[in-house]
Each structure stands twice: as C-alpha cells, then as structure tokens.
C-alpha positions as CSV (number, residue, x, y, z in Angstrom):
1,X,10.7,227.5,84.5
2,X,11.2,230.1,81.8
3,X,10.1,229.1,78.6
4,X,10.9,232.3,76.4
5,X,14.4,232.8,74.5
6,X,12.7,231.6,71.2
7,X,9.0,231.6,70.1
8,X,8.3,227.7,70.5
9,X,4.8,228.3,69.0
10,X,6.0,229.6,65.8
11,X,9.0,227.3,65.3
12,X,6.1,224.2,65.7
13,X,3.6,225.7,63.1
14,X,6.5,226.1,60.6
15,X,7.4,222.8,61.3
16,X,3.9,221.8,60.7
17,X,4.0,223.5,57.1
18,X,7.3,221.6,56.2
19,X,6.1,218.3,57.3
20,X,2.4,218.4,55.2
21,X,4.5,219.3,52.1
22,X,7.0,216.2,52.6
23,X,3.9,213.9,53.5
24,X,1.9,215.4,50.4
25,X,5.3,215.1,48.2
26,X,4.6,211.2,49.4
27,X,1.4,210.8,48.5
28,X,1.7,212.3,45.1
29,X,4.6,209.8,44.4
30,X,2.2,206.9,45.4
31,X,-0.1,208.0,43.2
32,X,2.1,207.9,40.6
33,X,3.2,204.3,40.8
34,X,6.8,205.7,42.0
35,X,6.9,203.4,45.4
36,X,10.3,203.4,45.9
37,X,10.2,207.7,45.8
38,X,7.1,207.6,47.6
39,X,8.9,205.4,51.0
40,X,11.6,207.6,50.6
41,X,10.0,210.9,51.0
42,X,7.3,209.1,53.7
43,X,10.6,208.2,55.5
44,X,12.2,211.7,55.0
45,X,8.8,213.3,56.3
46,X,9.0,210.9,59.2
47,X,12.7,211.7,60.3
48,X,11.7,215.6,59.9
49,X,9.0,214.9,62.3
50,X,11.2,213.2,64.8
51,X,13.3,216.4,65.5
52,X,11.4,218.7,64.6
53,X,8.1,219.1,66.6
54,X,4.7,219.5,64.8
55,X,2.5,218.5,67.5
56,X,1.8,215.3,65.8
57,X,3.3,212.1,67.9
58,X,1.6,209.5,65.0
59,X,0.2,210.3,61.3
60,X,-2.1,207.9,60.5
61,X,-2.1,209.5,57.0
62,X,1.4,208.8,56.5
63,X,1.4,205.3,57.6
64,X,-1.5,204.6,55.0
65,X,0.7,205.7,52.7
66,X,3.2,203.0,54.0
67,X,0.4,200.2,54.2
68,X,-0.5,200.7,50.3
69,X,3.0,200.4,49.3
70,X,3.4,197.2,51.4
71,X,0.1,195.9,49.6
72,X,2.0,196.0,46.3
73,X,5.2,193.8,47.4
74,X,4.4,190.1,45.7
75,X,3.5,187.7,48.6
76,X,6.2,186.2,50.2
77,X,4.5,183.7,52.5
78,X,4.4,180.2,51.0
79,X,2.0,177.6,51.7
80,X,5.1,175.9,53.4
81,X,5.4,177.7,56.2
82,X,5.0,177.5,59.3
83,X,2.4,178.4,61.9
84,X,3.6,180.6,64.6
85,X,4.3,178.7,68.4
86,X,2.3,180.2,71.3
87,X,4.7,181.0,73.2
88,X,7.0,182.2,71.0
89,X,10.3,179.6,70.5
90,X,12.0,182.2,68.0
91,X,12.0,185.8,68.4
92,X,12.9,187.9,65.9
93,X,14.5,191.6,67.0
94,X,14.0,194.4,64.2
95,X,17.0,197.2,64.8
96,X,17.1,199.9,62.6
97,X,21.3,200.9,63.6
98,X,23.0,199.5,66.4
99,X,26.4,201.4,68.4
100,X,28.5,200.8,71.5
101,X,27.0,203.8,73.8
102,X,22.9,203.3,72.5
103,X,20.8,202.8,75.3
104,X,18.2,200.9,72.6
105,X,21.0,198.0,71.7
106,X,21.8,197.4,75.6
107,X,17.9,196.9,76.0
108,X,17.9,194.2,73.2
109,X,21.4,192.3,73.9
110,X,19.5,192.4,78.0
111,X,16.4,190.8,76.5
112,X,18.0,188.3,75.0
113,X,20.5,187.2,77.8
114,X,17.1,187.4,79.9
115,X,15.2,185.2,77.5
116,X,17.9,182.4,76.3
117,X,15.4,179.9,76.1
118,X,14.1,181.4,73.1
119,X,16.2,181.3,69.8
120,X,16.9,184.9,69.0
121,X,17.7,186.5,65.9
122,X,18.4,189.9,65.3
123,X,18.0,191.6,61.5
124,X,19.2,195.4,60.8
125,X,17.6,197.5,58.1
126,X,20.3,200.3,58.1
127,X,23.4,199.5,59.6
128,X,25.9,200.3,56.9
129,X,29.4,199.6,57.4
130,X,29.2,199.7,61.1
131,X,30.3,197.1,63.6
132,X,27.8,195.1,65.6
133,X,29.2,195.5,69.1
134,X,30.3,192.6,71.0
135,X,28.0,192.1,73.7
136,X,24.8,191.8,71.2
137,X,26.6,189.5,68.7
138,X,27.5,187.0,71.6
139,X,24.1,187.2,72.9
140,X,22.4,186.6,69.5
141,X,24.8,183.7,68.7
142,X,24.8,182.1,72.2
143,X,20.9,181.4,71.8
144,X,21.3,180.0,68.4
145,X,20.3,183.1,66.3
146,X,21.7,185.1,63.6
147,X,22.6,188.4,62.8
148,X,21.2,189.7,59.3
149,X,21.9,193.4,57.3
150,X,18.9,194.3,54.8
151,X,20.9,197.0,53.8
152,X,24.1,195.5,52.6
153,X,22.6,193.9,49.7
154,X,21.8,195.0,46.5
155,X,18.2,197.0,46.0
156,X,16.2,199.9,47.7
157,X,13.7,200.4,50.6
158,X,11.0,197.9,48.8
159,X,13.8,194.9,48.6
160,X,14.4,195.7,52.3
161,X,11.0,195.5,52.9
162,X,10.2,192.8,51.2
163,X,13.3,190.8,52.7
164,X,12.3,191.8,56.5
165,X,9.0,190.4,55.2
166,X,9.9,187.1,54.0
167,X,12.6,186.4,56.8
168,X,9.9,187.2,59.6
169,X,7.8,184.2,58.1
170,X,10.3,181.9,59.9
171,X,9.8,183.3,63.5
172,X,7.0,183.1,66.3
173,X,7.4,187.2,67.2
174,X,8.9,190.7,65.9
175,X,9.7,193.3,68.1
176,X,10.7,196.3,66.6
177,X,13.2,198.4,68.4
178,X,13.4,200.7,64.9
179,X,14.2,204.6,65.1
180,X,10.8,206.6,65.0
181,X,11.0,207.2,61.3
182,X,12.1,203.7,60.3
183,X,9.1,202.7,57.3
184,X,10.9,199.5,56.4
185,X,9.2,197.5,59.2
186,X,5.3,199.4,58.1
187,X,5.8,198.3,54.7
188,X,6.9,194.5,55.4
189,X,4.2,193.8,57.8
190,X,1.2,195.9,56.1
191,X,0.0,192.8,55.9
192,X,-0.9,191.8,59.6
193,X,-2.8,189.1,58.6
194,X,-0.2,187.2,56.6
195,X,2.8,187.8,59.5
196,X,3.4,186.8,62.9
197,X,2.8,188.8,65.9
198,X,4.6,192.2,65.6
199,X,5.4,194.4,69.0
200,X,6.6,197.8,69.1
201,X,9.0,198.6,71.9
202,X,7.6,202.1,72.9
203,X,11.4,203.7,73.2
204,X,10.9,206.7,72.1
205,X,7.5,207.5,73.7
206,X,7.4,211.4,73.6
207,X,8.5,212.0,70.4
208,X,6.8,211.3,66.8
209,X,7.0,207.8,65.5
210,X,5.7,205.3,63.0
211,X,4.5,202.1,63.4
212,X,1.5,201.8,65.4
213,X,-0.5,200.2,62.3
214,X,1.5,197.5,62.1
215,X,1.8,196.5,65.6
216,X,-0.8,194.3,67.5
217,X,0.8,195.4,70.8
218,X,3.0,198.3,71.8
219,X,5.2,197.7,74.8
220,X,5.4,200.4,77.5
221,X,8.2,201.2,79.4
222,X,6.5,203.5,81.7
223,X,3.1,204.9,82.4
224,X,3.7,208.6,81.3
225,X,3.9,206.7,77.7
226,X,1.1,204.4,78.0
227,X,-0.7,207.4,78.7
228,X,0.2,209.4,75.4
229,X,-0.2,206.1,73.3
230,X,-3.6,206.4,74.3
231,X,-4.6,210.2,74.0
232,X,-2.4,211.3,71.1
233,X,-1.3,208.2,69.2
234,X,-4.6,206.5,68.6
235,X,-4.2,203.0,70.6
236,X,-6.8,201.4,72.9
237,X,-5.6,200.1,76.3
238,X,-5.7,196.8,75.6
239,X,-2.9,197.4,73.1
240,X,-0.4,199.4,75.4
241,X,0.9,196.3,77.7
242,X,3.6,197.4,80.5
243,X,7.4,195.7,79.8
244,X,9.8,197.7,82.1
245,X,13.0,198.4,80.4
246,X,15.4,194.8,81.4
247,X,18.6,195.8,83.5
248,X,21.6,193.6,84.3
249,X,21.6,194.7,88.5
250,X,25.6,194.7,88.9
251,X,27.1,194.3,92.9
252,X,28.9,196.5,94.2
253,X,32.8,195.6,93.3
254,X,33.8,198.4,96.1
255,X,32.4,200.7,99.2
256,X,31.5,204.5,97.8
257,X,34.8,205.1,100.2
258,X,36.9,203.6,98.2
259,X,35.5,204.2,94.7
260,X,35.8,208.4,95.7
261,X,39.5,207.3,96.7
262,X,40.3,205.6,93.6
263,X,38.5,209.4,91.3
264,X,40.8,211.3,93.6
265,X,38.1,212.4,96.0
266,X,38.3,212.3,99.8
267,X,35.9,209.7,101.4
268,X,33.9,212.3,103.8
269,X,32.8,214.3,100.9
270,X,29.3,214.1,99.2
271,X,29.2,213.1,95.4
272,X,26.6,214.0,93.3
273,X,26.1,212.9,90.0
274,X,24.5,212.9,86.7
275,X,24.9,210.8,83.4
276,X,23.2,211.5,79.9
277,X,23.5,212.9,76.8
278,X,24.9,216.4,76.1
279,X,21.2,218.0,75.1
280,X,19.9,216.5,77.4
281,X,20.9,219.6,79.3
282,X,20.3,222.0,76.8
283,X,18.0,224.8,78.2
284,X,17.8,228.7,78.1
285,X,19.9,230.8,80.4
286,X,18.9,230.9,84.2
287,X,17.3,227.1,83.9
288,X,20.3,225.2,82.9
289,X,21.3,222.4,85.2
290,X,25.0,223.6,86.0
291,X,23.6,226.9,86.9
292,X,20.8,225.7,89.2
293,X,22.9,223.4,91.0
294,X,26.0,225.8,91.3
295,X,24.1,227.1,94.3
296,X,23.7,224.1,96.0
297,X,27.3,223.8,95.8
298,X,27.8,227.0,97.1
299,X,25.7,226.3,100.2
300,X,27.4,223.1,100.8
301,X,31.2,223.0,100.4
302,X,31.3,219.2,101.5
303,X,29.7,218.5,98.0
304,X,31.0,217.8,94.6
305,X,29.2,217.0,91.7
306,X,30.2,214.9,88.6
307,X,28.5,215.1,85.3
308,X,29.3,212.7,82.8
309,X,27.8,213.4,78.8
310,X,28.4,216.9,78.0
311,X,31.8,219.0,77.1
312,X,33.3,222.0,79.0
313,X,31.6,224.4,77.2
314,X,28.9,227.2,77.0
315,X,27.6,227.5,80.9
316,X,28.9,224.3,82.0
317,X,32.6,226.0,81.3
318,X,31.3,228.6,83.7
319,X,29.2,227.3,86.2
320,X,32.5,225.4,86.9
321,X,34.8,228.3,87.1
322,X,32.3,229.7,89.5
323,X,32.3,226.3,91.5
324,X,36.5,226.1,92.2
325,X,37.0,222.8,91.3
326,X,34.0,220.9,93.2
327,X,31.9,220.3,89.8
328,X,33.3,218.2,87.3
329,X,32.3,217.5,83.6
330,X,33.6,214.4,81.4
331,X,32.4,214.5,78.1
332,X,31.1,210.6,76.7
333,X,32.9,207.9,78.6
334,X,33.0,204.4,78.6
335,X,32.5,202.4,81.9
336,X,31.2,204.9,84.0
337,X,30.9,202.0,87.0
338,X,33.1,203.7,89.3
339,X,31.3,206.8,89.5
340,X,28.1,205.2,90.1
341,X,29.8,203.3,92.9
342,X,31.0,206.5,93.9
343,X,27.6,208.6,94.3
344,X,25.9,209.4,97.0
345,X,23.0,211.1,95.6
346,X,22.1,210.6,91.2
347,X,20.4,213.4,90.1
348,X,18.6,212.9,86.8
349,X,19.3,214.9,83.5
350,X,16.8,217.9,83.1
351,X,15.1,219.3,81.1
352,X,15.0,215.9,79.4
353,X,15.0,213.1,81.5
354,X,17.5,210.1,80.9
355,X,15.8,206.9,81.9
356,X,17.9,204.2,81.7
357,X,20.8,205.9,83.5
358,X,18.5,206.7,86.6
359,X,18.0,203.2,86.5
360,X,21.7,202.1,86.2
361,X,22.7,204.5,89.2
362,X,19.4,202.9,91.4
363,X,20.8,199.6,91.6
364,X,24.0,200.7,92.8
365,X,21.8,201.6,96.2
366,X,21.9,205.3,95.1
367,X,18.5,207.8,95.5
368,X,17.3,209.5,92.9
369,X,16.5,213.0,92.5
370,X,14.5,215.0,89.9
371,X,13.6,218.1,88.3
372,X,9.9,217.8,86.8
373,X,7.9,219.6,85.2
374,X,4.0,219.8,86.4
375,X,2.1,219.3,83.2
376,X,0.8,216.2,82.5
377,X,1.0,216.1,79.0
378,X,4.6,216.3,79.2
379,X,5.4,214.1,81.8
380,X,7.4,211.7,79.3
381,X,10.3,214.2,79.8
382,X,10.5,213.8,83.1
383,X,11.9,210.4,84.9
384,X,9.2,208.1,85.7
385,X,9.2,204.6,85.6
386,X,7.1,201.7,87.5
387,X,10.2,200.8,90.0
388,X,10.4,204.5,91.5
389,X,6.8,205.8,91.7
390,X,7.0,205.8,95.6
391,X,10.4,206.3,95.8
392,X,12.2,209.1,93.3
393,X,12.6,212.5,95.3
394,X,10.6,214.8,92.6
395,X,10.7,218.6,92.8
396,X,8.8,221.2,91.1
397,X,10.2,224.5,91.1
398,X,14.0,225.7,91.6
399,X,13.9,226.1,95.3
400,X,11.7,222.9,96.4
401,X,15.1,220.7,94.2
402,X,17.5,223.0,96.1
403,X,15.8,222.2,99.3
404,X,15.2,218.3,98.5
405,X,18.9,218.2,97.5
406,X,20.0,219.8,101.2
407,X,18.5,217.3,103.0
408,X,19.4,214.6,101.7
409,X,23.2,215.8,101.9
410,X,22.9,216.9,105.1
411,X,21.0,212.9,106.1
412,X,23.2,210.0,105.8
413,X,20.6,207.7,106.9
414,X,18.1,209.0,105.1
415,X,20.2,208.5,101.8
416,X,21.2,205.1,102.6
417,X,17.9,203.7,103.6
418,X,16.3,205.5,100.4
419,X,18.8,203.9,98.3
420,X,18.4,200.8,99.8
421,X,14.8,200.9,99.0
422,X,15.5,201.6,95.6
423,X,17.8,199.1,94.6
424,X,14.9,196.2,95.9
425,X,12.5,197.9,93.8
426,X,14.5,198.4,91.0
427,X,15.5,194.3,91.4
428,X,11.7,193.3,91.7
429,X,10.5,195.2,88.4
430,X,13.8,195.1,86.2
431,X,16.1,192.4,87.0
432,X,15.6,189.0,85.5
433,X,13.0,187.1,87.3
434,X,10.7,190.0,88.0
435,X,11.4,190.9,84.5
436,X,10.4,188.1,82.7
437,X,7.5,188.1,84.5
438,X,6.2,191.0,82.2
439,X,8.1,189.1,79.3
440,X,5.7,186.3,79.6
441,X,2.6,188.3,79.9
442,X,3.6,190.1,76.3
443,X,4.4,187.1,74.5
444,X,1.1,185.4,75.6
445,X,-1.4,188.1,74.7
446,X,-3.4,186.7,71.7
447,X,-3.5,187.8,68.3
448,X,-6.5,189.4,67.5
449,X,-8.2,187.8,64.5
450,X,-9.0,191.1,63.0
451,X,-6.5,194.0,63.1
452,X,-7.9,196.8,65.7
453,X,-7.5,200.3,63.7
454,X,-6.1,203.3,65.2
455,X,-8.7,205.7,66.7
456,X,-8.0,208.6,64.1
457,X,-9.9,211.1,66.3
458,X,-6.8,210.7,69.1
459,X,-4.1,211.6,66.2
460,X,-5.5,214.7,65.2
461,X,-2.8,217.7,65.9
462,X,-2.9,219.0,69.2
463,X,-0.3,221.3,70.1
464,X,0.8,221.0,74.1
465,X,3.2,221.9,76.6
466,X,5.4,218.6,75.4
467,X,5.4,219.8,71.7
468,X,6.7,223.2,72.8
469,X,9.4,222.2,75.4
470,X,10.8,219.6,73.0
471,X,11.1,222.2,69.8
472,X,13.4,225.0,72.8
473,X,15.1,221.9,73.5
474,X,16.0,220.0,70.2
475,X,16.4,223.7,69.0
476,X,18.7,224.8,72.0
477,X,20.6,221.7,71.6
478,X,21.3,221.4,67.5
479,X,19.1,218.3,67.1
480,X,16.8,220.3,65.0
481,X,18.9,220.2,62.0
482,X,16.7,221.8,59.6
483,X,15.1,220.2,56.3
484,X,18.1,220.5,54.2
485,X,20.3,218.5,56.8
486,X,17.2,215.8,57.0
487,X,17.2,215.2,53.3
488,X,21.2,215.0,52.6
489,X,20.6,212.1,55.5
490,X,18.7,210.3,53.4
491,X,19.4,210.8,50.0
492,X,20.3,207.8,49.1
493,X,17.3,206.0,49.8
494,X,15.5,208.2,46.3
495,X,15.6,207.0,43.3
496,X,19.0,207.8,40.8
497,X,16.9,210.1,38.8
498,X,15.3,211.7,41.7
499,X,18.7,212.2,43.7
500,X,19.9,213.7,40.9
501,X,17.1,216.6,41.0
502,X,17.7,216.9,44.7
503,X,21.9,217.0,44.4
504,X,21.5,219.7,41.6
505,X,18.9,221.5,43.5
506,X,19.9,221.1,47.1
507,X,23.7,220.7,47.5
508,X,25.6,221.4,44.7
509,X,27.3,224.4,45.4
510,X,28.3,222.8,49.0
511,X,31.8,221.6,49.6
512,X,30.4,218.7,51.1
513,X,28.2,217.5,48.4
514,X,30.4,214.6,46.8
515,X,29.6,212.6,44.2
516,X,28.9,209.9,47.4
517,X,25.4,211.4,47.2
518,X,24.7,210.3,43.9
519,X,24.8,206.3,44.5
520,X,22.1,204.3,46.5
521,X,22.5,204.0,50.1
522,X,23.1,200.1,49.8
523,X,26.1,201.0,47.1
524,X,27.7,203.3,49.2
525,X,27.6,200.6,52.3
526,X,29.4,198.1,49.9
527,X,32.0,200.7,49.3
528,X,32.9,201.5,52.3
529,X,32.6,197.6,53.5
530,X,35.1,196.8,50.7
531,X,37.6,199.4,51.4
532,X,37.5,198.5,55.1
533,X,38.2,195.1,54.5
534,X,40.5,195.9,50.8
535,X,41.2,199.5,50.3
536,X,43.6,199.8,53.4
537,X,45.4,196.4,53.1
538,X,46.9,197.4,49.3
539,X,47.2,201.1,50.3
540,X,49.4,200.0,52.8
541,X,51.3,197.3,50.8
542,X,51.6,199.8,48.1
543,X,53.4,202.8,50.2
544,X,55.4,200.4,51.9
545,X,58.5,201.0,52.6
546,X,61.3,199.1,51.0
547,X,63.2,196.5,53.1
548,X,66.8,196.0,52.3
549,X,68.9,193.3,52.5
C-alpha cells in the first residue's frame, strides 16, 4: 500500500521532541516536591504519547517517575487486613471512563456475567458526570459488588490514588482496564509488595501505554500483542498470559433471508459488511476501503455492501455515488444485530483492524475477510486473534483481497461451511466455558515474591513500520489532536496556580477557554452532577408557565 501523502518519519521525531519535554517538565516537578504537578504532566505526557506516535510503546522513565510519587502516599494498609484468597473470591475491575458504544466496558460487564461466582466490584478514576450504562451496573450489583467514582470527591490525582490504593486492600485481584495514559492505577499500586495481585488487560496493545511496572501479569488478547509486550515493552514471557477477549455468542433470531428482507434487501443478493469506528478507515487516496472495494462491486452486481461507523463523507460520499445504490454507509448505530444476521461475508475494518467486531460478526456463522499488512512488527493492526488463526481469509496486496472476496461470493458452500467453522471456533476460545478456562489459569498464576523489573534494553525507541502507519492514520483521521488540544483535556488535573499559568499562556484568547478551566477536574464533575440533578428541575419550575384557574 502507499504510504506517502505526509512524511510519517518527520511527524514521529517531532512527536518524539514534544513528548521528552512533557516527560522532562515531570521530572523537574518531582524534583521539586510538586507531586500533584508532576502526575499531571506524567499523565499529560502519557495521553500525548497515546495519539501521537513516538516510537515508544512503554517509558520506563516515565513510570519511575510514577512509582516515586506513589512511594510518598502515607501507607494505607493496616495491620487489619486481610490476606488475599487464592483463587480470587473478589475481584476488583479498575475503569478509567465507561460509555454505551466502548468496546472496553462490554469486555468487563462479559467478564463479570462469565465469572458470577466471584464478587465483583468495579471503581472509576475519571468518569465525571457520566452515566454508568445499564448492562455493567446490573452485572456489578447482581454478583454483590459496587460501583465506586474516585473522581467525584473532593481532592486531586494523589487522593485518587491514594483511595484506589486503600479500596484495593479489600479485594483478592485488580485488573486494570484504564486508558493507556491513566497514572492513577501506577501510583496506587507502586507499592507491589503492599497490594494484591494487579493484571493489566492488554487492550490497547499497539499503541503506548503505562502500567507495566505495576502489573505482575499482563493479559493478552492475541499473539500479535504478546509479541510486542515482549520486544518493545520490556516484559518476559512468563508475564504475558493469553485471556481471549469474553463474547456473549448470540443465536440466530432469523435466517440471513429474512434479516436482508426486513433492511429492504432482496434475499438472492450477497451482503457484505463492515462495522468499526470512523478512522478506523482513514487512509490516503487510492487505499481507502470504499475505494478498493468499489471495484469488487463493480465486478459483481449481485453484491451490496454495508458499512456501519463512518458518515457520508470525504470518499465514502463518492465511492457510493460511483456504486448506484449497492454500498451503504450508517454512521454509529445502536443494535447492529440485524445486519450481522444479514451478512454473508464480514470484512474487517482496514487500515486498522477492529477486533471485537470481527468477533461479533463470527459467531453469527459469517467468514471473515482481511486486509493485512506483511510486516511483523505491525501485525497488531491487522485482525488476529487465537479463534481465527486457521480460519480468517487474509490478503496481502489489493488484487489477492479482490480475488479472495470473488470467490467467496461466487461459493455458497464455501461461505457457509467457512462460517460454520468459525462460529465453533469462536465458541471454544470465547464463549463462557472455553473462556473461563483461560480465566482460571490467570487468576491462579502466583505472585512472585519479588517484583520482576522491566527489561529496560526492550523499551529503548525503536522507530518501525507500526510507529509510522499509526502517525498517517491517527493523523489522516484527526486523532492526533496536537499538544494544545492534549493539555486543555487535562487541565484540570494541575494544580490552581499552575492552571492558571497554562489558561493565561495557552487559551486565553480562545472563545472556548471559559472560566470552567480554571477549577479542578473533581469541582467541575460536582458541578455538572448538581445541575443535572438541581439546575434543570428549578430552571424549569422557574420559567414555568402560569396555570389559570
């Protein structure tokens, strides 16, 4: 594929510079005695790092930083509690944020409803104002857990921390399921010694992440992130255990006949489809999904194909003015069962891969086709996972995923039995039984008495083909919002006196830049908590209007 457009090489060393200045900016606030300014910036660095490539995946620099922070929080473990059970009886899940459409807060409310004969509790370190949706709450609460917000009372990152700390005293396991540049969870168990087991759920395996110090274990969802773990992040094999992502495997409520029937379509044609995130189809001209796959419908007029994630815009808004109606794009949607009942052939997201969806459209009986790209070291953006090694149709140029995608249209049986094959694979590695399987296994791997260090020789920088694809593509697809934009994010977690430097400095002559930005992330919460539940109930009484008798 063509990688030009923008100079990827450059647009990683700049990121390199801004990231070493953040990190130093850090250090120097550490040295200080200024913890609270020092976590701030390590988390600011952190979340620049996450969007913006550096080729760095892990800075064992920057979680030092983190450790000696967490080495000055008073001790919260008294001699009254308790020794942790082996197996675990309570499980304690760390979230950083949790929403309706993450794929993250599916995997934990599925791990829980897998696991009910474990109390689980689940403890958020920067949910604001935001709803917990439904599906999680019930599963916490139907095991006997509870549901806990670090972030809607009073203090900054260090109280967090040192909450997360003291409330993990009462559980048998963490798993953290944080975003990558989450420090809360590094500073409350710097201490490994003093805390219970602590996992890391390897989510976000090809991008830059903290949290590998703290963790005795980091679960892997696939091998393509076992493998970086261990060349580029510093851990040992014995630390990178496999837990396949857990899936609820639905039945089918209808035949693919009638669910083309009930979208419209007639029951001889062939649907194709595709479900993920808009950027995860952002690439340069001449590679972009709709246009690669607009030939493929012109080859084969029996053949529509429905793509669910972005908006009908840019070259999808032209690809399907070129297709007459046979491809299809819906923007986010909600309940997308129908079409995956529908499908006769899923075709995964490219450039970037989307995992879980491949796995959702699987156990409907549906093959899977990808896109890949042939270096190894960035294999985590293509769609791999233990369930499909045998069985995912991969292609590796243009021409070979045109050609893979004409036989299988032009083969029913081949599609069928493929898909069959699939789904019992799929079932075996990710459906509760065959799941928990690999559950066990995790929770049973002893503690080692002393902490095993990273291997700083595997974190040194090393720019490769997966740095440089994911700066075109966070770059192509907005995600790389620029330092300014990283910093307004998380302003509130400074200081008063420093966000007052960085408001005069930064934003003040931008429309946006409220006096909001001035108060503590953990005021502006209870703000908007109070108004939700306050505010609109006497605005509403007030303006009224009068009833007459």
């Amino acid at each position: 594929m063509n990688s030009g457009i923008i100079d990827r090489d450059e647009i990683v060393e700049r990121h390199f510079i801004v990231f070493q200045e953040l990190a130093c900016l850090a250090e120097r606030a550490l040295l200080e005695g200024n913890y609270e300014k020092s976590a701030a910036y390590a988390q600011v660095a952190a979340h620049y790092a996450w969007f913006h490539p550096t080729g760095l995946l892990a800075s064992v620099d920057l979680e030092g930083i983190l450790t000696q922070i967490g080495h000055v929080l008073k001790q919260s473990r008294n001699p009254g509690a308790r020794a942790t059970q082996m197996p675990p009886r309570k499980v304690l899940h760390v979230i950083t944020e949790v929403y309706g459409l993450g794929g993250h807060t599916r995997l934990v409310w599925r791990w829980i409803r897998s696991d009910r004969k474990r109390k689980h509790s689940v403890v958020l370190t920067a949910q604001g104002q935001s709803e917990v949706p439904s599906p999680l709450k019930a599963e916490v609460l139907a095991t006997g857990g509870e549901l806990q917000f670090l972030d809607r009372l009073p203090g900054g990152m260090l109280a967090r921390a040192r909450s997360l700390r003291r409330l993990a005293n009462g559980y048998d396991h963490v798993v953290l399921h944080t975003y990558p540049c989450d420090v809360i969870p590094v500073i409350a168990f710097s201490e490994r010694q003093q805390c219970p087991p602590v996992t890391l759920m390897n989510k976000d395996d090809h991008v830059f992440w903290l949290g590998a110090s703290v963790a005795y274990q980091v679960a892997q969802m696939r091998d393509s992130g076992r493998r970086l773990c261990q060349q580029r992040r510093g851990l040992s094999e014995s630390q990178c255990p496999l837990l396949p992502i857990p899936l609820e495997v639905k039945s089918r409520t209808r035949t693919r006949a009638e669910a083309k029937r009930q979208l419209g379509l007639p029951e001889d044609i062939v649907v194709m489809l595709s479900v993920a995130t808009a950027y995860k189809y952002s690439a340069s001209a001449g590679d972009h999904f709709a246009e690669i796959l607009l030939r493929v419908l012109q080859e084969h007029q029996d053949v529509v194909l429905l793509v669910i994630g972005p908006e009908e815009n840019g070259e999808w808004a032209s690809a399907i003015r070129q297709a007459q109606g046979r491809l299809k794009v819906f923007g986010k949607l909600r309940g997308v069962e129908l079409f995956y009942e529908a499908a006769d052939i899923y075709l995964d997201s490219f450039p970037f891969s989307s995992l879980t969806s491949i796995l959702e459209a699987g156990s409907y009986g549906t093959p899977i086709v990808g896109f890949h790209f042939r270096p190894s070291d960035a294999a985590t953006i293509n769609g791999d996972d233990p369930a499909l090694t045998d069985l995912m149709v991969r292609a590796y140029t243009a021409d070979d995923y045109r050609l893979q995608l004409s036989l299988l249209i032009r083969d029913d049986e081949l599609r069928i039995a493929l898909g069959k094959a699939t789904r019992e694979s799929i079932i075996a590695y990710h459906a509760e039984g065959g799941w928990n399987h690999f559950l066990e296994e995790l929770y049973l791997r002893p503690k080692p008495d002393t902490p095993e260090p990273l291997n700083r020789s595997q974190t040194h920088r090393n720019v490769t083909e997966l740095d440089l694809r994911l700066a075109q593509v966070f770059k192509l697809s907005g995600l790389s919002k620029g330092l300014d934009e990283v910093i307004r994010y998380n302003v509130g977690l400074f200081p008063f006196g420093t966000r007052i430097g960085i408001w005069w400095r930064t934003f003040k002559h931008e429309w946006r830049s409220t006096p909001r930005c001035l108060l503590a992330n953990w005021q502006k919460t209870r703000l908007k908590l109070l108004w939700s539940r306050y505010g609109k109930r006497i605005f509403q009484t007030k303006h009224a209007p009068a009833v007459t008798k």
